[in-house]
One Martini backbone bead per residue (centre of mass of N, CA, C, O) as a GRO file, in nm:
protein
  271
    1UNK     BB    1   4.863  12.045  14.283
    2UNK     BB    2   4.796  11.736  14.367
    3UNK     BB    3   4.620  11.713  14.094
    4UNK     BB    4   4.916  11.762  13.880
    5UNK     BB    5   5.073  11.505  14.032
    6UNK     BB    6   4.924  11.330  13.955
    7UNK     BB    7   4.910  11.325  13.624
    8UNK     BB    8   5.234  11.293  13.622
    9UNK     BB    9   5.225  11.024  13.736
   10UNK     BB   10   5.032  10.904  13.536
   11UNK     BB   11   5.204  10.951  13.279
   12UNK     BB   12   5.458  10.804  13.407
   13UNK     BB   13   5.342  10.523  13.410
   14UNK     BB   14   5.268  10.528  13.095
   15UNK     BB   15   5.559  10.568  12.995
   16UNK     BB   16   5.707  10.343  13.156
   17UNK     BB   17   5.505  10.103  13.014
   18UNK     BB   18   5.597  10.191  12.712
   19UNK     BB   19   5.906  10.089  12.789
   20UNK     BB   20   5.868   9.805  12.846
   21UNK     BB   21   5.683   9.698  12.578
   22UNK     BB   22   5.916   9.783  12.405
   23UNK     BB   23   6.169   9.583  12.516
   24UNK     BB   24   5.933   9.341  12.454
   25UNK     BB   25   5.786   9.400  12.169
   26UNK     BB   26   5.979   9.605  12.020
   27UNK     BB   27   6.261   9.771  11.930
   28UNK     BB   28   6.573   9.711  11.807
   29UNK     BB   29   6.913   9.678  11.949
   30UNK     BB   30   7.210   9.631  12.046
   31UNK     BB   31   7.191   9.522  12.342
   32UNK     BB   32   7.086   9.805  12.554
   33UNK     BB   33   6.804   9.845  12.702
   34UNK     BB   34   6.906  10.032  12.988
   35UNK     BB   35   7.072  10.232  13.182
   36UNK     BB   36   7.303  10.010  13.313
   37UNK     BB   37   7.191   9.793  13.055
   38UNK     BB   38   7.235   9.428  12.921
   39UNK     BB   39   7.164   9.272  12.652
   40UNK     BB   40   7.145   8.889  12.641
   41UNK     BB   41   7.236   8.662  12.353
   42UNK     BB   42   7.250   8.326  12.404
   43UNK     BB   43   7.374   8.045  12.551
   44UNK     BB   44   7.688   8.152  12.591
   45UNK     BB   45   7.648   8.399  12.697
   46UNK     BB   46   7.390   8.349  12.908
   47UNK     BB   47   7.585   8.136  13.083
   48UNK     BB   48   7.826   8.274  13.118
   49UNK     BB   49   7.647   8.516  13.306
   50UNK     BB   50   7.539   8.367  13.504
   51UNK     BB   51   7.789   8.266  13.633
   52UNK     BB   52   7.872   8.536  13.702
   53UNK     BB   53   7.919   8.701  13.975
   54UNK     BB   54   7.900   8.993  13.926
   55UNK     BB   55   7.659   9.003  13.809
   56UNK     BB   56   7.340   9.146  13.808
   57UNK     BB   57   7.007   9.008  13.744
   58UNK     BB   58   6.705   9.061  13.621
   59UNK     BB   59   6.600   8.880  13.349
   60UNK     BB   60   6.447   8.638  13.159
   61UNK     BB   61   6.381   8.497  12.855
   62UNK     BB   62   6.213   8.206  12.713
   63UNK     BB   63   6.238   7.878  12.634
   64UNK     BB   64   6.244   7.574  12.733
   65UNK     BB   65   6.483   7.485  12.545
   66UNK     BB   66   6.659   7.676  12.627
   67UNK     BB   67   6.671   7.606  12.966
   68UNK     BB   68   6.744   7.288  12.865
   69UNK     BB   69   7.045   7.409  12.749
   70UNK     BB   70   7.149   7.479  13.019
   71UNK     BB   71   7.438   7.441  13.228
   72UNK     BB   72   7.213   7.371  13.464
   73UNK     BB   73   7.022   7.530  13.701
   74UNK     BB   74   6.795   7.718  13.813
   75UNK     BB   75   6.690   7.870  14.040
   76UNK     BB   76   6.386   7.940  14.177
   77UNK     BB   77   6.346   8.254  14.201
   78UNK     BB   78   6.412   8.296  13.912
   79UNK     BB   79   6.345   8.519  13.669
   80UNK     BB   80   6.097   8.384  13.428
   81UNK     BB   81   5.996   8.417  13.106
   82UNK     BB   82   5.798   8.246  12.855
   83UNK     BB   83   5.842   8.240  12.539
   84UNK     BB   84   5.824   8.241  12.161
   85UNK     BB   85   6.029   8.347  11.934
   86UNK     BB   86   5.918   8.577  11.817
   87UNK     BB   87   5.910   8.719  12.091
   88UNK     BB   88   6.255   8.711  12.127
   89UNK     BB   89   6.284   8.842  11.821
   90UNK     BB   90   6.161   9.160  11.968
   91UNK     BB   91   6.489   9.167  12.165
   92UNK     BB   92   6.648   9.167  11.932
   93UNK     BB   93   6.818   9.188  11.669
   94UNK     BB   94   6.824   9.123  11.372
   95UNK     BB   95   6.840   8.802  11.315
   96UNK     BB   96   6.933   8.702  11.558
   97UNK     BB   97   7.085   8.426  11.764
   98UNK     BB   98   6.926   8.347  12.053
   99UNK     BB   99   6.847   8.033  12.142
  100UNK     BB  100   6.616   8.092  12.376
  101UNK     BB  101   6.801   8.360  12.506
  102UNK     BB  102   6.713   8.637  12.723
  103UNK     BB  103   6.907   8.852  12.909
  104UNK     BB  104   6.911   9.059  13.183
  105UNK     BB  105   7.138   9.321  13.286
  106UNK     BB  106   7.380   9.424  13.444
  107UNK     BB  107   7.653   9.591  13.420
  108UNK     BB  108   8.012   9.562  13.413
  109UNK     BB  109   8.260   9.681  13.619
  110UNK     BB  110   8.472   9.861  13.628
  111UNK     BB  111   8.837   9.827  13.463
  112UNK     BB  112   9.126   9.886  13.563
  113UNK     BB  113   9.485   9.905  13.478
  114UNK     BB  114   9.637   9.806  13.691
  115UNK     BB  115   9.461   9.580  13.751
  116UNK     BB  116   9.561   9.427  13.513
  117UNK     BB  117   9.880   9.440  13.527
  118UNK     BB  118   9.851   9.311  13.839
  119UNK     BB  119  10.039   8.984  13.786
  120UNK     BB  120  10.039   8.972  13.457
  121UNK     BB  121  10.343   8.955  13.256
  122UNK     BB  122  10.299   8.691  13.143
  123UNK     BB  123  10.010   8.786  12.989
  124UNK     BB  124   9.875   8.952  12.731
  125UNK     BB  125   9.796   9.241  12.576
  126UNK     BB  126   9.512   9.416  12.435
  127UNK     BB  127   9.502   9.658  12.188
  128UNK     BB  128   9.270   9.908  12.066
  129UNK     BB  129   9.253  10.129  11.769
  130UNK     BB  130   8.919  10.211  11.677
  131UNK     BB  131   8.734   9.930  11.740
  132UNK     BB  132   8.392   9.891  11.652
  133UNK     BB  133   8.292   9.657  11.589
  134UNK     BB  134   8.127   9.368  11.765
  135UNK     BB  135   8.207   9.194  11.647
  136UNK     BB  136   8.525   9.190  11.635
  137UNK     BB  137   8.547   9.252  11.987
  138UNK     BB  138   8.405   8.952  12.016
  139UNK     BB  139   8.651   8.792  11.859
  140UNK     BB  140   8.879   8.865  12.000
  141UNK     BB  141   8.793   8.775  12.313
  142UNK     BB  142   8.775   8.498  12.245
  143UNK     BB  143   9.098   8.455  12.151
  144UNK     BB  144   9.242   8.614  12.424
  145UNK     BB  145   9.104   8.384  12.599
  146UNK     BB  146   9.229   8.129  12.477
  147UNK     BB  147   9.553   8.265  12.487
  148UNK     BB  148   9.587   8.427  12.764
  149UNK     BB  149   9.457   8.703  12.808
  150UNK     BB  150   9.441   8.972  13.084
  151UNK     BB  151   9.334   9.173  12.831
  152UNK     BB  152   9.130   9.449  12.728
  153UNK     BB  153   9.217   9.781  12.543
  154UNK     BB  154   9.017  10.065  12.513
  155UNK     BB  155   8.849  10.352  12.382
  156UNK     BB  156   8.539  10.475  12.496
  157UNK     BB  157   8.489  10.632  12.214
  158UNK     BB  158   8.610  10.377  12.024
  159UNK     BB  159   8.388  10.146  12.119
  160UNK     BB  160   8.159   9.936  12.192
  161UNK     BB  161   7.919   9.822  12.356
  162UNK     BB  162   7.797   9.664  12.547
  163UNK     BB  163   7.659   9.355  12.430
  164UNK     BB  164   7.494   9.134  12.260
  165UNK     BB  165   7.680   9.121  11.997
  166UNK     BB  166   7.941   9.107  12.157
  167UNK     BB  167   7.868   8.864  12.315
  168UNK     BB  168   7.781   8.625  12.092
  169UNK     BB  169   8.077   8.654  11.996
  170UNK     BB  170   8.257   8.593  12.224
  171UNK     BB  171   8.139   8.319  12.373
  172UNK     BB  172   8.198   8.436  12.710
  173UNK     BB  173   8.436   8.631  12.742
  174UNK     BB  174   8.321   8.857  12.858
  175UNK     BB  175   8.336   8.701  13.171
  176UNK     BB  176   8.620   8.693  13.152
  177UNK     BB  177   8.757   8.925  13.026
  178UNK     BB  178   8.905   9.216  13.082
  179UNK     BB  179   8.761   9.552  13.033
  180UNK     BB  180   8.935   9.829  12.924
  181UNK     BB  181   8.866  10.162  12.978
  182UNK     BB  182   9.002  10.437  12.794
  183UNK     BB  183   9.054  10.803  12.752
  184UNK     BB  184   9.358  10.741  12.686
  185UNK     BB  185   9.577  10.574  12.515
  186UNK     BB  186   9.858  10.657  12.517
  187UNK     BB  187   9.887  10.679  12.810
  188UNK     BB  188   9.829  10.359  12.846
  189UNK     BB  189  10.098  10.279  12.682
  190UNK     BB  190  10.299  10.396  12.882
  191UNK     BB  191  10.205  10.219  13.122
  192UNK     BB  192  10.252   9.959  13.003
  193UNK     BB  193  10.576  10.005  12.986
  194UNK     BB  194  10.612  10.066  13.272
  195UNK     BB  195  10.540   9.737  13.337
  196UNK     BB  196  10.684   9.581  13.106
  197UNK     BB  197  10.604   9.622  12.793
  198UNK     BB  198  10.639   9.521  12.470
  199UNK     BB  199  10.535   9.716  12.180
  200UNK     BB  200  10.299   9.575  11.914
  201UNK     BB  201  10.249   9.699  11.618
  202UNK     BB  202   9.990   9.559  11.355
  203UNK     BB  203  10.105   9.589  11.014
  204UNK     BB  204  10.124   9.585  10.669
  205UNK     BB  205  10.403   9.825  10.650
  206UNK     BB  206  10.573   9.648  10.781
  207UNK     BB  207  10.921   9.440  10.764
  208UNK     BB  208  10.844   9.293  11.021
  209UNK     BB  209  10.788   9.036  11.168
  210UNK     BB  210  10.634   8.920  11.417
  211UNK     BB  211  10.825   8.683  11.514
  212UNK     BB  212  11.093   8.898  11.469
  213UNK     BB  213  10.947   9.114  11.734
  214UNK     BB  214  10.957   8.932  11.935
  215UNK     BB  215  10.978   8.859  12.257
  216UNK     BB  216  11.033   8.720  12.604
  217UNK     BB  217  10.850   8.902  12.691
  218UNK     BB  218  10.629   9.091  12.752
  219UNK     BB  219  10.314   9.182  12.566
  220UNK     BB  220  10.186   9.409  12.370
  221UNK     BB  221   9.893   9.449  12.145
  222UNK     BB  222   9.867   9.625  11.836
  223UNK     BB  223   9.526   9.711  11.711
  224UNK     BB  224   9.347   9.830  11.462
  225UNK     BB  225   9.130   9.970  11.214
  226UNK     BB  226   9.043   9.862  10.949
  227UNK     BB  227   9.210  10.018  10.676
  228UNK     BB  228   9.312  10.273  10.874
  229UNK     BB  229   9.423  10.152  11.120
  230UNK     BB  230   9.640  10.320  11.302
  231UNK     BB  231   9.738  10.594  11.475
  232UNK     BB  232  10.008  10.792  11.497
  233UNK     BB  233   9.997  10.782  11.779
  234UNK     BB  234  10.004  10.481  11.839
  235UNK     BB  235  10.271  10.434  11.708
  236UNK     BB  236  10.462  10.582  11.848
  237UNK     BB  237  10.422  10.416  12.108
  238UNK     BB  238  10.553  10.181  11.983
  239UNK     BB  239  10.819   9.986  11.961
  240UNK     BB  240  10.697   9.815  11.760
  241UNK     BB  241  10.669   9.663  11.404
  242UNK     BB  242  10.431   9.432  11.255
  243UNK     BB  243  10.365   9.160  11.054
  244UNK     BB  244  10.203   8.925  10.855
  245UNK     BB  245  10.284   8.668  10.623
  246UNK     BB  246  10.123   8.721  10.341
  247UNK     BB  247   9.988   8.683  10.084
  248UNK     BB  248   9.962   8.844   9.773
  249UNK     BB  249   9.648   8.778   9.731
  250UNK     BB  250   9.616   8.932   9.980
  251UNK     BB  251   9.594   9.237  10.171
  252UNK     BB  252   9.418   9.110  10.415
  253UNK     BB  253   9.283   9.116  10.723
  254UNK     BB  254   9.129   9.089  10.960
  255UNK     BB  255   9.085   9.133  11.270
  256UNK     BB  256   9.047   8.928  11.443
  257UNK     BB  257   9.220   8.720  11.253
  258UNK     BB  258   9.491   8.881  11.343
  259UNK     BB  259   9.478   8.851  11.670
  260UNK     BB  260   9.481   8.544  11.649
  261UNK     BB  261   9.724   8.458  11.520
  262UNK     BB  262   9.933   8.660  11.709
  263UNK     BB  263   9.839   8.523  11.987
  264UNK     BB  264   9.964   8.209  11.903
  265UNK     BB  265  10.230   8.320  11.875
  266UNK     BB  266  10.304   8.389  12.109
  267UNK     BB  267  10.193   8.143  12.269
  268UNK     BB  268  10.429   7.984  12.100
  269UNK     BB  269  10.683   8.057  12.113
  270UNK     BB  270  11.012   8.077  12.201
  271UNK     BB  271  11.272   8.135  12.463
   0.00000   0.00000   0.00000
């Protein structure tokens, strides 16, 4: 028996170091290196992670030339492997822009939509209705906090993982912007309703412009997913729908590019 736990032993430490190796030289993923883990490149998704007290990191690989691209001193105990270019490439997915900076960290920690909605009603809060691109969730993000919204709510088996790609489309947004994952989207936008949200869904079938379907008071933005729209149980809960103006050369806009409009007129109305 003794014998049998040793080998079972031996063999889980070699899968184990397999496993190490793999995350460091082997094949490329989201951006999620291992279950309650995060893998981020790129200097602003980077920076913007070190800086974030929440995070809790476990390691940095880098060259020399990232880690002197970054704004401030790394700690001294800081666990950090310094790599070359080829090798940074072989950690995150293909082709990605890591600009010499890889690091590994846990995931943040769950926000609920309480805390989201609670003494915020002064701004806009982000509804995504089965946005799954990360490039595009990492870009309403970065439009989101630019333009002083309080969060972003996603229904969790219908957005991306947290990750790299999605945080280096953030630029940032990631580590400032709260997201809330929600199992029913439909009873989240009740609660939204009953905090005194006005609920906006953005479709290019409705007849009402944005600027004249805004209220003065809070909004929620609620965006579709490319092409298919919003579903209809969530137009449904919706209080108004509005389009943005586009000319008839365009027959629509990206979900991104149409959150960052949306935000600006909020933000931008007139009391």
């Amino acid at each position: 028996m003794y014998g049998q736990d040793m080998n079972m032993a031996k063999g889980e430490r070699k899968r184990a170091l397999r496993g190490r190796a793999g995350r460091m030289k082997g094949g490329r993923g989201s951006g999620r290196a291992s279950t309650g883990q995060v893998r981020l490149w790129g200097r602003h998704a980077v920076e913007a992670a070190l800086k974030n007290p929440n995070r809790v990191h476990r390691k940095l690989w880098a060259t020399r030339e990232g880690v002197d691209s970054l704004d401030g001193e790394l700690p001294a105990d800081f666990p950090v492997e310094y790599a070359d270019v080829q090798d940074l490439a072989r950690l995150v997915t293909k082709d990605a822009p890591h600009q010499g900076l890889v690091l590994e960290c846990a995931a943040l920690e769950d926000v609920f939509l309480d805390d989201a909605l609670r003494d915020k009603a002064d701004r806009p809060i982000v509804v995504l209705d089965q946005v799954t691109d990360p490039h595009n969730v990492g870009a309403i993000m970065r439009s989101a906090a630019a333009f002083g919204a309080s969060a972003i709510v996603t229904q969790d088996r219908h957005a991306p993982p947290e990750g790299g790609v999605l945080a280096k489309a953030a630029s940032g947004a990631l580590e400032a912007l709260p997201w809330v994952r929600v199992v029913n989207l439909a009873r989240s936008l009740e609660q939204i309703a009953e905090a005194g949200y006005w609920r906006i869904g953005l479709t290019g079938a409705a007849t009402t412009t944005l600027v004249d379907a805004l209220p003065s008071g809070p909004v929620a933005l609620v965006l579709g997913a490319e092409g298919e729209g919003m579903r209809n149980n969530i137009e449904g809960h919706c209080d108004a729908l509005a389009r943005l103006p586009i000319g008839d050369e365009i027959e629509s806009l990206n979900v991104s590019n149409a959150a960052a409009i949306a935000l600006y007129a909020i933000a931008t109305r007139r009391p």
